[in-house]
C-alpha positions in Angstrom: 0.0 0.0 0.0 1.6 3.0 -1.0 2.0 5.8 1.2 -0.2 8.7 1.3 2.0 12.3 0.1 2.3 14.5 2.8 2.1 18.4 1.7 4.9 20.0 2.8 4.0 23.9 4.1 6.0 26.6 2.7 7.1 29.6 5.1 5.0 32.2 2.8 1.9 30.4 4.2 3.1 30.8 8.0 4.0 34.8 6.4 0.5 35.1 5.8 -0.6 34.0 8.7 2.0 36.3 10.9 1.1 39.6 9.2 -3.3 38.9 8.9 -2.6 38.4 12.9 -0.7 41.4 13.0 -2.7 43.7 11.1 -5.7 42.5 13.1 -4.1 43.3 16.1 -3.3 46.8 15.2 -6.7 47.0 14.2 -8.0 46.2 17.4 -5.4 47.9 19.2 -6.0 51.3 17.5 -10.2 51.3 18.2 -10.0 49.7 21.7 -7.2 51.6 23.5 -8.4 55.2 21.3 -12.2 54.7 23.1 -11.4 53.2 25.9 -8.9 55.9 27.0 -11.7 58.3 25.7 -14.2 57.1 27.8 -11.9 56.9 30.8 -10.8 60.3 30.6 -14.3 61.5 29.9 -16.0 59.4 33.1 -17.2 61.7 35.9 -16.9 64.8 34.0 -18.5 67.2 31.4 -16.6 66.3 28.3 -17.0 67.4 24.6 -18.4 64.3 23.6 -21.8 63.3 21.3 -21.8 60.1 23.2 -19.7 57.9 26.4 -18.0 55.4 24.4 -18.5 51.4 25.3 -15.9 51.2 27.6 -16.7 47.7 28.6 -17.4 46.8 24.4 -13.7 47.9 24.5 -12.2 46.3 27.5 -13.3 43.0 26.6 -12.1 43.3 23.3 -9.2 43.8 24.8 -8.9 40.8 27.0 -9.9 38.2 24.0 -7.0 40.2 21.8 -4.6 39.4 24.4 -5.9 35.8 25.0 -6.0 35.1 21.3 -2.4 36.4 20.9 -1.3 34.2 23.7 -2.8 31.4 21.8 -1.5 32.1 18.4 2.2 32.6 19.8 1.9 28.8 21.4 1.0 27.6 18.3 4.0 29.7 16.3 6.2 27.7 19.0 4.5 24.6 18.6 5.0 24.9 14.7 1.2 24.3 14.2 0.2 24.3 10.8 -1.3 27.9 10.0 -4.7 26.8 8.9 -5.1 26.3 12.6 -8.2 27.7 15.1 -5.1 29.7 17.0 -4.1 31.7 14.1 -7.5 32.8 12.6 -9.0 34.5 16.1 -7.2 37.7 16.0 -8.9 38.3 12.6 -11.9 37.3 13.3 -12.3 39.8 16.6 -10.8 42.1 14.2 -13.9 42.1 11.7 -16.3 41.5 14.3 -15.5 44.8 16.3 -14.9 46.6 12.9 -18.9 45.6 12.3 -20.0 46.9 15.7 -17.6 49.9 15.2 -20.0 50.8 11.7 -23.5 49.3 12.2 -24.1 49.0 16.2 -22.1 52.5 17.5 -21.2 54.7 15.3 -22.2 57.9 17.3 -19.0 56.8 19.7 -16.4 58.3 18.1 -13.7 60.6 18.3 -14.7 64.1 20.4 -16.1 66.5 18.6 -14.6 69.8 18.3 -16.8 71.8 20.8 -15.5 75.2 19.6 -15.6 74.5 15.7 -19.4 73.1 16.4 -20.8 76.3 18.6 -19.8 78.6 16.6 -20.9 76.8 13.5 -24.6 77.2 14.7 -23.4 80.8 16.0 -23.0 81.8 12.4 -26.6 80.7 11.8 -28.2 82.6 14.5 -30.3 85.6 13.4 -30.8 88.5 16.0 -34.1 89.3 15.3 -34.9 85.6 17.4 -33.7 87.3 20.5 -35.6 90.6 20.2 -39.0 91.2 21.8 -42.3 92.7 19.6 -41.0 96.3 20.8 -37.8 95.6 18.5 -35.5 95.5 21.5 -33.6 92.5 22.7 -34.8 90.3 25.3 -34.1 89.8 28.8 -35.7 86.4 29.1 -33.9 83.1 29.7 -36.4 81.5 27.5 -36.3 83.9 24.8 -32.8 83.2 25.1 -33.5 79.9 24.5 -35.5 79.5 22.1 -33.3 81.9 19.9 -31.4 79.4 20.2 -33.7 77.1 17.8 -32.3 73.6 17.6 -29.3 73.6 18.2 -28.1 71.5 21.6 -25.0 72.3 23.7 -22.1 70.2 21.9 -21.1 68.4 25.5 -21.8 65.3 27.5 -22.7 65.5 31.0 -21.8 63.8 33.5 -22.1 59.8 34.3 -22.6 59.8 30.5 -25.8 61.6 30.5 -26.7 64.0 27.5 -26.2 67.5 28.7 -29.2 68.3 25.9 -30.1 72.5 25.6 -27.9 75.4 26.6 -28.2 76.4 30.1 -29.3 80.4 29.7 -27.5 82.7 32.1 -29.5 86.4 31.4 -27.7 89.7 32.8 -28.8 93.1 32.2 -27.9 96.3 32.7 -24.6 95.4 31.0 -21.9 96.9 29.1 -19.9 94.6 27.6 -19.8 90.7 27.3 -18.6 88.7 30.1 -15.1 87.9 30.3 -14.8 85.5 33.2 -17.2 82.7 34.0 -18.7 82.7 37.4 -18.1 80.4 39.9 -19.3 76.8 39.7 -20.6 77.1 36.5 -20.2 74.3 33.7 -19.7 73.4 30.1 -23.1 74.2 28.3 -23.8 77.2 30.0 -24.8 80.2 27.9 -24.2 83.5 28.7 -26.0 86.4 27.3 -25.6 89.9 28.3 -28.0 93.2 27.3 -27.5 96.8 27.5 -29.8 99.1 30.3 -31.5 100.3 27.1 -31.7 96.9 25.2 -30.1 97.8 22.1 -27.3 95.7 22.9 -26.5 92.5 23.6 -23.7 89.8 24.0 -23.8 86.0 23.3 -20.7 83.8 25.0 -20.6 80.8 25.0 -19.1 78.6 28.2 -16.9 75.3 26.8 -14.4 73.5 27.6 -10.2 72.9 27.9 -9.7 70.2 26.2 -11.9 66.7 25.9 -12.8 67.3 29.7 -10.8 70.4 31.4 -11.8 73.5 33.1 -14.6 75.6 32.1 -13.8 78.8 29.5 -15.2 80.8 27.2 -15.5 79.3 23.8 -12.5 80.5 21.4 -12.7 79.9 17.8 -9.5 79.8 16.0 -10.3 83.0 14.1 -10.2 84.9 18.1 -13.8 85.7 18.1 -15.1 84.7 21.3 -18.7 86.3 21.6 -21.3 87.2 19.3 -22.3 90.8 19.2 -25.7 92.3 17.9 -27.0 96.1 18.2 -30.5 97.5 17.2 -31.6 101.1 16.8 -34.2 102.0 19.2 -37.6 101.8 17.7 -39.3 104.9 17.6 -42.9 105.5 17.5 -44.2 105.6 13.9 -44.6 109.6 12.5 -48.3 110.7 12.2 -49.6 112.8 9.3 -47.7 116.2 8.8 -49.6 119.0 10.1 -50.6 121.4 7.4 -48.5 124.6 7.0 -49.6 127.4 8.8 -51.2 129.7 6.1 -49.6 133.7 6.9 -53.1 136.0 6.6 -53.0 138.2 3.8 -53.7 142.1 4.7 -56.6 143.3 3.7 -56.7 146.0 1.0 -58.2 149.4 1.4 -61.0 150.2 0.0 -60.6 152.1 -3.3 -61.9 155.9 -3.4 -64.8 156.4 -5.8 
């Protein structure tokens, strides 16, 4: 009985293997660690965030990499064939997490540029939402707010929680914008400022430093910090013109006859 061939593997196949593992693992590496560092920075604090990412999704993930790397290193030592279960896990979590990355979560991402997004609604407010039927800007909170349309504040609250609308802060009476944030205040707050006679007002918005620093007033990169509207006083409309007065015209004498 003659004896079966044996195939013989070459080292390209085992190259194959080594780099799909590889790649897979620099794959997970780059989503896991990226969120998961995200979400613990972000944990307990106001952070310029749309959403908390899965920190758990990503810690696990993170536990079967290693585990499956473990397992395809013994059988690299072992000189296991590479059509082995060992060598195809790493690529598998790989695709697996890649799916949930793009059809399960994809609003946990990267933060969002806080500053970039306020004052891209900034540029769409229109004045005229914050004045009053006299023509004079408000001093309501939520006139304030609803001027503010649809636009929610660009931060996550704390414990993961949306922080949703702006938070109006009304001051009147003023005569400029505010330059430093009160005490205790947080991320999402809006400040808005008006003059004594209302014809003024200020818009500033509070962000923050960084994914989840201190409180500050939101900087764009051109240097505007606060939005700035005047209105003319509206004056009471003009009635008809009163006629001319008409000068009397001196009576003649009488002629002689």
């Amino acid at each position: 009985m003659a004896d079966t061939p044996q195939t013989t593997t070459t080292p390209a196949t085992y190259g194959t293997a080594l780099w799909s593992n590889l790649v897979s693992l620099a794959i997970l590496l780059w989503f896991c660690v990226r969120n998961l560092s995200l979400a613990l920075e972000a944990r307990g604090h106001v952070a310029a965030l749309q959403s908390m990412p899965l920190w758990w999704l990503y810690g696990a993930t993170l536990l079967l990499a290693a585990a499956a790397l473990v397992a395809a290193l013994v059988a690299a030592l072992r000189r296991l064939p590479p059509d082995r279960p060992p060598y195809r896990v790493l690529p598998v979590l790989a695709v697996l997490l890649l799916g949930v990355e793009v059809f399960a979560v994809p609003q946990s991402r990267l933060p969002l540029p806080a500053d970039e997004v306020v004052f891209a609604q900034a540029s769409l407010l229109e004045p005229e939402a914050f004045a009053e039927e006299d023509g004079l800007f408000t001093t309501s909170a939520d006139k304030v707010l609803s001027g503010m349309g649809p636009f929610d504040a660009p931060f996550l609250g704390r414990d993961g929680e949306s922080m949703g609308r702006w938070r109006p802060v009304v001051r009147t009476g003023c005569t400029g914008p505010v330059t430093e944030i009160p005490a205790a205040m947080d991320a999402g707050a809006l400040l808005y400022c008006v003059s004594a006679d209302r014809t003024r007002a200020w818009l500033s918005f509070v962000g923050l430093e960084g994914l989840a620093g201190n409180p500050r007033v939101v900087q764009a990169e051109e240097g505007g910090a606060t939005l700035y509207w005047a209105r003319p006083p509206k004056t009471s409309p003009a009635g008809p013109p009163e006629p001319a007065p008409v000068e009397p015209t001196p009576a003649t004498p009488p002629k002689d006859e």
